[in-house]
C-alpha positions in Angstrom: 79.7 102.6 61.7 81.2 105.5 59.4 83.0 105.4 56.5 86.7 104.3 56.2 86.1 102.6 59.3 87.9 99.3 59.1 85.5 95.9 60.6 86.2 92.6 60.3 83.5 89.8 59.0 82.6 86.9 57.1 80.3 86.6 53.7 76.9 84.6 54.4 75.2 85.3 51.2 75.3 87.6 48.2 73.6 90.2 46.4 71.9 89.6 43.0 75.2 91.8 41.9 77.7 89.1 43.3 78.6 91.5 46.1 79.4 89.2 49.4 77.3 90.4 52.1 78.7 90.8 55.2 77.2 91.4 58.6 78.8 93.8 61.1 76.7 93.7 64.4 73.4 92.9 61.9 74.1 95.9 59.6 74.6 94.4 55.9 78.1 95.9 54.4 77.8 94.8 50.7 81.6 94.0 49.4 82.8 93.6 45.7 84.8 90.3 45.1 84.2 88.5 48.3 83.3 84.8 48.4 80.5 82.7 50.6 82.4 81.9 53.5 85.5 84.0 53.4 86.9 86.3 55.9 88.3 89.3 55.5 89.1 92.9 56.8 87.2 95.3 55.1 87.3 99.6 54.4 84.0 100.8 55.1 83.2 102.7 51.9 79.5 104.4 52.0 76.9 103.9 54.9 73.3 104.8 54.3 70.8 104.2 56.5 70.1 100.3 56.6 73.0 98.9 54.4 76.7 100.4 53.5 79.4 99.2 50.9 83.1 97.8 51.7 85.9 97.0 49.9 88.5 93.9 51.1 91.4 95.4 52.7 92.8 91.9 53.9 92.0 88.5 52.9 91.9 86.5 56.2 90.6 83.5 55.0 90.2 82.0 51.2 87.6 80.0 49.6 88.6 77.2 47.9 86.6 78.0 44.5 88.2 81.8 44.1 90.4 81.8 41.1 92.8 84.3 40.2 90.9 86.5 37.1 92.8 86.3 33.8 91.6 89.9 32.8 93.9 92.9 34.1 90.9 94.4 34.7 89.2 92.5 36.8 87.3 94.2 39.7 87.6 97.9 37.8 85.3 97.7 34.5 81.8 97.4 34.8 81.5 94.4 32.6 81.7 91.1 34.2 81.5 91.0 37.8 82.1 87.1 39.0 86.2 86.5 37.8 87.2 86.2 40.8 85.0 83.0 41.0 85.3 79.7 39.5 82.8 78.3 37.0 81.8 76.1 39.5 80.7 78.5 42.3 79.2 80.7 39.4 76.9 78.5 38.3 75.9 78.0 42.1 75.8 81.5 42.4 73.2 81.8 39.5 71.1 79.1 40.5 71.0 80.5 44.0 70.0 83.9 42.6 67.3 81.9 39.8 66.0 80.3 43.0 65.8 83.4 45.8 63.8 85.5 43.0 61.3 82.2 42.1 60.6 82.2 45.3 60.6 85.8 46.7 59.0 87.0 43.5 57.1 84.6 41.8 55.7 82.8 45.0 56.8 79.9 43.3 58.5 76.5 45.2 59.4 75.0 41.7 62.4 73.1 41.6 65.1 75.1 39.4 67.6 73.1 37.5 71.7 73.0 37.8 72.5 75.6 35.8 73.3 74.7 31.8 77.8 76.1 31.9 79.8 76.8 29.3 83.2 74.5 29.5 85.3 78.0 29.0 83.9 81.0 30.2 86.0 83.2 27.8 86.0 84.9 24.2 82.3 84.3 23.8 81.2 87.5 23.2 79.7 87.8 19.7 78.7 91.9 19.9 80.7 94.4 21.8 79.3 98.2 22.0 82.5 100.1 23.2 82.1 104.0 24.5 84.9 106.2 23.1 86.1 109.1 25.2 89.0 112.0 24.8 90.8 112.3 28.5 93.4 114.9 28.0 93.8 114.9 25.1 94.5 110.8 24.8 91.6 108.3 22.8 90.3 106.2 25.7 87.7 103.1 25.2 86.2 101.1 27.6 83.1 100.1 29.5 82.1 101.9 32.4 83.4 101.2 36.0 80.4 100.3 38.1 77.7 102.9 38.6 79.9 105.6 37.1 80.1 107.0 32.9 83.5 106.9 33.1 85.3 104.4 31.0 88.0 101.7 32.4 90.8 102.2 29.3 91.4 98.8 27.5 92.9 97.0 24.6 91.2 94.3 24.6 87.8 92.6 26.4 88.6 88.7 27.6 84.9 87.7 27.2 85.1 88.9 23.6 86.2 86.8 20.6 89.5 87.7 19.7 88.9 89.3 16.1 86.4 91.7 17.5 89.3 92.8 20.2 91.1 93.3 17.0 89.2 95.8 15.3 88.8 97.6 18.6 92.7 97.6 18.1 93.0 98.8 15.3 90.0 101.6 15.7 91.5 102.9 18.9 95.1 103.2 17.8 94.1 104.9 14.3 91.9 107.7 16.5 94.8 108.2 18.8 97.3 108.7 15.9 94.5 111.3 14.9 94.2 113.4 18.6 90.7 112.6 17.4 87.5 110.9 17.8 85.9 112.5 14.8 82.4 112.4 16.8 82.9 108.5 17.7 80.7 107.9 20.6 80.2 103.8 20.5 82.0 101.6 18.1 79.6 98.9 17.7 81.0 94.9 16.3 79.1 91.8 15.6 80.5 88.8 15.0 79.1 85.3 13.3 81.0 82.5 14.5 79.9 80.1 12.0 80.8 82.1 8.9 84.0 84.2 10.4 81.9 87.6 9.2 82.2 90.5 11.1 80.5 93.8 11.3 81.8 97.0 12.3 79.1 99.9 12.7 81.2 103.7 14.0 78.3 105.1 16.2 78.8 108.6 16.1 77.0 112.5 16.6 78.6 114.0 13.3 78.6 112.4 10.0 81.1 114.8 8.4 83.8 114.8 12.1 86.1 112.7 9.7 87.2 111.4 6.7 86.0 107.6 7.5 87.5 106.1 4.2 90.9 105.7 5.5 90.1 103.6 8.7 87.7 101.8 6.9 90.3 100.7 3.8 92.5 99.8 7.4 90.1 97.6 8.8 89.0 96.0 6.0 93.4 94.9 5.0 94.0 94.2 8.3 90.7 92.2 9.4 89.6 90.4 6.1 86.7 88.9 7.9 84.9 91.9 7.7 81.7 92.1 5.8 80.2 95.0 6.3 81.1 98.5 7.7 78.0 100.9 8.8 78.1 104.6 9.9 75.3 105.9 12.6 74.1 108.8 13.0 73.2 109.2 16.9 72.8 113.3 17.9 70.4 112.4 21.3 71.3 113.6 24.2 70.3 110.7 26.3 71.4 106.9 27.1 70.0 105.3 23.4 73.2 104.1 21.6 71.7 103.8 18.2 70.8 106.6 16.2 67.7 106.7 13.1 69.8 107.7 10.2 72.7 105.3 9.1 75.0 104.9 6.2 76.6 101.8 4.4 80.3 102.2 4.1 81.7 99.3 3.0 79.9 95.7 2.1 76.7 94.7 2.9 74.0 95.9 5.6 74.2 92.4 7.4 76.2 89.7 8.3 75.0 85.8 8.0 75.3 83.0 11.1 73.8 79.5 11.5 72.1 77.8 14.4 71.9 74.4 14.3 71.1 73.8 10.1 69.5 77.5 9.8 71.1 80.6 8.4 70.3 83.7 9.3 71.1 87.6 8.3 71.9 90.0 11.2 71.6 93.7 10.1 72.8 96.8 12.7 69.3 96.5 14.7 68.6 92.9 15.0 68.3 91.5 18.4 70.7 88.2 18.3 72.0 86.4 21.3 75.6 87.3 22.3 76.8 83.7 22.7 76.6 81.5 19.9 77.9 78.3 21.9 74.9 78.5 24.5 72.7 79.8 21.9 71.4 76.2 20.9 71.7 75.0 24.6 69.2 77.2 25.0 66.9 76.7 22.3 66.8 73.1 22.5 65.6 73.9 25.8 62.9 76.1 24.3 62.1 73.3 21.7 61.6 70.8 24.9 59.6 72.9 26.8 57.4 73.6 23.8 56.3 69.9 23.2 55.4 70.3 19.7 54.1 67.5 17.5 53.3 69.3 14.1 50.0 70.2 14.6 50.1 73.2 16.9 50.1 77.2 16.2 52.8 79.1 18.1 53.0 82.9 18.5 56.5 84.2 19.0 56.2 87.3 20.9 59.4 89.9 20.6 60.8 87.5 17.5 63.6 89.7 16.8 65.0 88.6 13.5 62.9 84.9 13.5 65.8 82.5 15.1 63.5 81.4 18.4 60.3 80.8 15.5 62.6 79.1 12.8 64.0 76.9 14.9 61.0 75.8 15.7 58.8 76.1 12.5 59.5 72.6 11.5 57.9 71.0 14.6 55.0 72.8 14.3 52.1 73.7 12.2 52.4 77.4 12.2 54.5 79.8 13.5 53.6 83.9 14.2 56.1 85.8 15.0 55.8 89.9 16.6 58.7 92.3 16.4 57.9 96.0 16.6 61.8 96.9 15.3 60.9 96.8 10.9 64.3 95.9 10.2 64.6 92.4 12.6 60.8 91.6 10.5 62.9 92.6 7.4 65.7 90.4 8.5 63.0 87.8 9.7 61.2 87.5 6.7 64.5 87.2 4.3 65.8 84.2 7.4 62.2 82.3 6.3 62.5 82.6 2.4 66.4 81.8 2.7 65.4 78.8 5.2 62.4 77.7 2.8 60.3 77.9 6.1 56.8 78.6 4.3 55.1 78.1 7.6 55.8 81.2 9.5 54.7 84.7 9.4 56.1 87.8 11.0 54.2 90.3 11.6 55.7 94.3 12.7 53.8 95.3 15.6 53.8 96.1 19.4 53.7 93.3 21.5 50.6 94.4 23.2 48.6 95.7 20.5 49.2 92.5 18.0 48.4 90.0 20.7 45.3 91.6 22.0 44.5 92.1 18.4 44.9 88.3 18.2 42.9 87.6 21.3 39.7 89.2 19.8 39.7 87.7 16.4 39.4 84.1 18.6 42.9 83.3 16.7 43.5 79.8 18.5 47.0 79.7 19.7 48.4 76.4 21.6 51.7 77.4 22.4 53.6 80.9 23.2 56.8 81.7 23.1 58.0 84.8 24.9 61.5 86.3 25.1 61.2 90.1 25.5 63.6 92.4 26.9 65.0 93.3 30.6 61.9 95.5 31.2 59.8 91.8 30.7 56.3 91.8 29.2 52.9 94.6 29.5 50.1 93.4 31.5 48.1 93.7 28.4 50.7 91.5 26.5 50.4 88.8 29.3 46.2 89.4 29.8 46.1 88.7 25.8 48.0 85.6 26.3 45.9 84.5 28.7 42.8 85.4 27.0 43.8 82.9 23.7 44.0 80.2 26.6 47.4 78.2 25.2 48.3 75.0 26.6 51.6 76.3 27.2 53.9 79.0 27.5 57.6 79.1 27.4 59.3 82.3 28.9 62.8 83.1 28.6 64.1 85.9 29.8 67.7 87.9 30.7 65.9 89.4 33.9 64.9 86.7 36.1 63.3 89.7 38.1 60.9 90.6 35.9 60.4 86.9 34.9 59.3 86.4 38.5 56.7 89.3 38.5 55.6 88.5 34.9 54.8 84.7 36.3 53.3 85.8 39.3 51.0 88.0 37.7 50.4 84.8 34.6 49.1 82.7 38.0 45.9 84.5 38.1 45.0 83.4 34.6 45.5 79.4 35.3 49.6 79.0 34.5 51.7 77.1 36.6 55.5 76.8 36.5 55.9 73.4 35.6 60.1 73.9 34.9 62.6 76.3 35.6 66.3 75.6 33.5 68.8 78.8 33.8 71.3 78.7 31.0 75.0 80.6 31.6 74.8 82.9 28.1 77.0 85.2 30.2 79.9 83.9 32.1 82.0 85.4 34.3 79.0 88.0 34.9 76.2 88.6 37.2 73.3 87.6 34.5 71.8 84.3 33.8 69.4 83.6 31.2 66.2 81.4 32.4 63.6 79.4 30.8 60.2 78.5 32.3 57.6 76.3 31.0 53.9 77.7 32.4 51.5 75.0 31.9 47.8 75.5 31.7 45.7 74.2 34.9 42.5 72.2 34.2 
């Protein structure tokens, strides 16, 4: 086989991608937007030594659950990977994938829930961070196309609310009546869906490339929902998006939200889930998992701005929550005193450090709470755990990957996974978020 060879086959499984894979005489072509089940003629795109990539030439035969993608730009940008499927099939898709990496992973035989679905898998999007590029002279903004920095030009993102497409809009058409991006690398917007506030924050290398004043005074006539406009000040030369050094250009340096009868302020930094509709889907899972009757201590691990530990403070006797980003304990502390939660604590530390800290002052912890990010959680973060000997542990995670590994390597130390329940934060995409309660053995 060679590429731009042209094979026939069917799709038996998928990829954790949502690539069909397809197998030509036992070698594994991996093929974007193909379905369990379907045949097709496919153009043999790469071929390395035991797997190559196809695209569909030909649809020979349709599976029953593909849908026709509302988004123009469906199977070019990066961003969401599964329109082509219906909610339905995603959501078997997801559990499939939850359940392969339990398994493969983990060494785990658990039995994983039905994945928790959003009714409507569009405009759920409450932060967008859009690269801005100048092609030939012409302001282009996009996310990338797969495996590639170059950006997929669009007006408008279908998994993002509609005010947000908006003020990308607006932004983009005021550069490109300008030639110019004035140093705009990312524009980055938050949304809060309760209170209709939004947040605009012009990630850029040069605080002086324009005169921001004018698009700002645009924005703010045109979008009145706008609360708060931030310049960053980003001059790496590397993958970080957010720069140190940023400037307050209009409003205030947060937004406020609720989940379920909490408010909460989100400033620039703050870690805050991108779907507000599965947000308390998933945290009422959390609050299940964590059996609390009022009397136990629970350490929130990777806090972010406090919403995991508030939402649970009133169950419990104690809350501690770890965040090693100042500004989320900032925003953390202010979301306790505007709550009149007087039982938690947040504390600005490493993960790692604060919990083995923990662990040899004997603090007595009964229940953990972990929810870090893709990379998962240090040995030494998990060993401290361990150490304070809780009666439970609830893990979510974004990565069921390093989920898996971080539960394999928990089984050493007496956990078991008592429950696995994905939840769909991101719909028509290739993620899934998961939750899984490790019990203590006796």
């Amino acid at each position: 086989m060679k590429k731009n060879d042209i094979v026939k086959g069917t799709c038996v499984s998928y990829t954790y991608q949502g690539f069909g894979v397809v197998k030509v005489d036992g070698f594994p072509l991996f093929v974007k937007n193909l379905i369990l089940g379907e045949e097709a003629e496919i153009i043999v795109t790469m071929v390395k030594k035991q797997f190559g990539y196809g695209r569909v030439k030909q649809l020979l035969k349709k599976n029953e659950e593909r849908v026709e993608p509302l988004c123009p730009l469906a199977g070019k940008c990066g961003g969401c990977q599964l329109q082509h499927m219906s909610l339905k099939h995603q959501a078997f898709f997801k559990k499939e994938q939850v359940e392969g990496v339990m398994r493969r992973i983990a060494h785990i035989d658990t039995e994983v829930s039905d994945v928790l679905m959003m009714e409507n898998g569009l405009n759920y999007r409450n932060k967008a961070q859009v690269p801005f590029q100048l092609q030939n002279d012409r302001v282009v903004c996009g996310f990338y196309r797969l495996h590639s920095n170059e950006s997929v030009d669009m007006d408008e993102c279908m998994i993002q609310h509609p005010v947000m497409n908006r003020v990308l809009q607006i932004v983009k058409g005021f550069l490109s009546s300008k030639h110019s991006l004035g140093g705009l690398r990312h524009l980055l917007i938050k949304y809060a869906r309760s209170s209709d506030e939004v947040m605009v924050v012009f990630i850029t290398s040069d605080a002086n490339g324009m005169d921001w004043e004018p698009l700002v005074q645009l924005l703010c006539e045109q979008v009145p929902q706008i609360k708060s406009v931030m310049l960053n000040i980003n001059q790496r030369d590397d993958n970080v998006i957010l720069g140190e050094e940023e400037i307050l250009l209009y409003g205030h340096p947060y937004i406020s939200d609720r989940i379920f009868d909490l408010s909460f302020r989100i400033a620039m930094k703050s870690f805050y889930q991108v779907n507000p509709q599965q947000t308390e889907v998933l945290y009422r899972i959390v609050m299940q998992f964590a059996q609390l009757s009022g009397n136990e201590t629970v350490l929130d691990c990777y806090c972010g701005v406090g919403t995991i530990g508030l939402c649970l403070a009133k169950q419990a006797k104690q809350v501690i929550g770890i965040e090693i980003i100042p500004e989320a304990i900032e925003n953390a502390k202010e979301n306790a005193e505007r709550n009149h939660i007087e039982n938690a604590q947040f504390i600005c530390a490493d993960a790692k450090a604060y919990a083995k800290e923990l662990s040899d002052n004997n603090q007595k912890i009964d229940v953990v709470i972990v929810d870090p990010p893709r990379k998962g959680c240090d040995e030494q973060v998990l060993e401290s755990i361990a150490s304070m000997e809780p009666q439970r542990i609830v893990y979510v995670s974004c990565d069921v990957a390093t989920q898996a590994r971080d539960i394999e390597r928990l089984k050493q130390y007496g956990y078991h996974a008592a429950a696995v329940q994905p939840v769909d934060m991101f719909p028509q995409t290739q993620h899934v978020e998961s939750v899984v309660l490790l019990s203590k053995l006796k």
